[in-house]
C-alpha positions as protocol buffer text, in pm:
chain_id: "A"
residue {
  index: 1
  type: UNK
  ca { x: 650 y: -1522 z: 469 }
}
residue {
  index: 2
  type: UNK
  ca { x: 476 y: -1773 z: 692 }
}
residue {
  index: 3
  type: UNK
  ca { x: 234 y: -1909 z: 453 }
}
residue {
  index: 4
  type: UNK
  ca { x: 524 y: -2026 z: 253 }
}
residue {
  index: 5
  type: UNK
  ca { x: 646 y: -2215 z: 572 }
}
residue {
  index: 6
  type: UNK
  ca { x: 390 y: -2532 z: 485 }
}
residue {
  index: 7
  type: UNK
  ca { x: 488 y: -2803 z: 286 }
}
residue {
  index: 8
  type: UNK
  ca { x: 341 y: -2780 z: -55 }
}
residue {
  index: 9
  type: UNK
  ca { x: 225 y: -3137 z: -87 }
}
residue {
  index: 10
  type: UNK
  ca { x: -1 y: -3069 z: 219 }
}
residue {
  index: 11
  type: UNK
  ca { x: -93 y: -2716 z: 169 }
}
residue {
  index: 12
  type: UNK
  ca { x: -488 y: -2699 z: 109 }
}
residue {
  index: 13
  type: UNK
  ca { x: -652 y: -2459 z: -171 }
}
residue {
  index: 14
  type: UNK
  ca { x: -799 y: -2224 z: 131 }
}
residue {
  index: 15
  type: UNK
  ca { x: -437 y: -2163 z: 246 }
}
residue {
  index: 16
  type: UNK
  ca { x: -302 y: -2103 z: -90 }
}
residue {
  index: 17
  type: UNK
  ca { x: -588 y: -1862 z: -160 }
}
residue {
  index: 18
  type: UNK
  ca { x: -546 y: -1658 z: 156 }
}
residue {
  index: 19
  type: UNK
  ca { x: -159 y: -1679 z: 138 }
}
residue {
  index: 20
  type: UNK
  ca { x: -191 y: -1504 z: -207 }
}
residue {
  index: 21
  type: UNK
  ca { x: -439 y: -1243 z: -63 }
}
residue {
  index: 22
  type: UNK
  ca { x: -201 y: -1143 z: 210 }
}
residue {
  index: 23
  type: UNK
  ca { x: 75 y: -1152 z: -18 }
}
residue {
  index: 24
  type: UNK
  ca { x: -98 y: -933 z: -229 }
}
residue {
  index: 25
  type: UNK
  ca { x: -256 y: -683 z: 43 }
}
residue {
  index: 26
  type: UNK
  ca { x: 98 y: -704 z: 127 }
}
residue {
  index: 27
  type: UNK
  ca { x: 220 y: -540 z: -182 }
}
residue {
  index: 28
  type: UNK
  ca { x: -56 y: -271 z: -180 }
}
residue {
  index: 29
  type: UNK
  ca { x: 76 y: -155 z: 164 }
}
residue {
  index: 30
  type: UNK
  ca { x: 437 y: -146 z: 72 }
}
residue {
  index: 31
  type: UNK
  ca { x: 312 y: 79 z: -238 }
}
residue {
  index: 32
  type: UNK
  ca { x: 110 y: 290 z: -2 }
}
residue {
  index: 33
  type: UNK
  ca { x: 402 y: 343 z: 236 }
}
residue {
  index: 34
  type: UNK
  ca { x: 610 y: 394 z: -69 }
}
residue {
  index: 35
  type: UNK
  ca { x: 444 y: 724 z: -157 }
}
């Protein structure tokens, strides 16, 4: 995933936040398509 790419020391709360939001829209669709 790319949000995982940054460097976690310099990784600010607003990318964490919409890394897990992506990652977890990301998991919705891969249900959806599942079905």
């Amino acid at each position: 995933m790319a949000c995982f790419g940054h460097d976690v020391e310099i990784i600010t709360y607003d990318e964490r936040y919409v890394c897990s939001i992506s990652v977890f829209l990301a998991g919705i669709i891969a249900r959806l398509e599942a079905f």
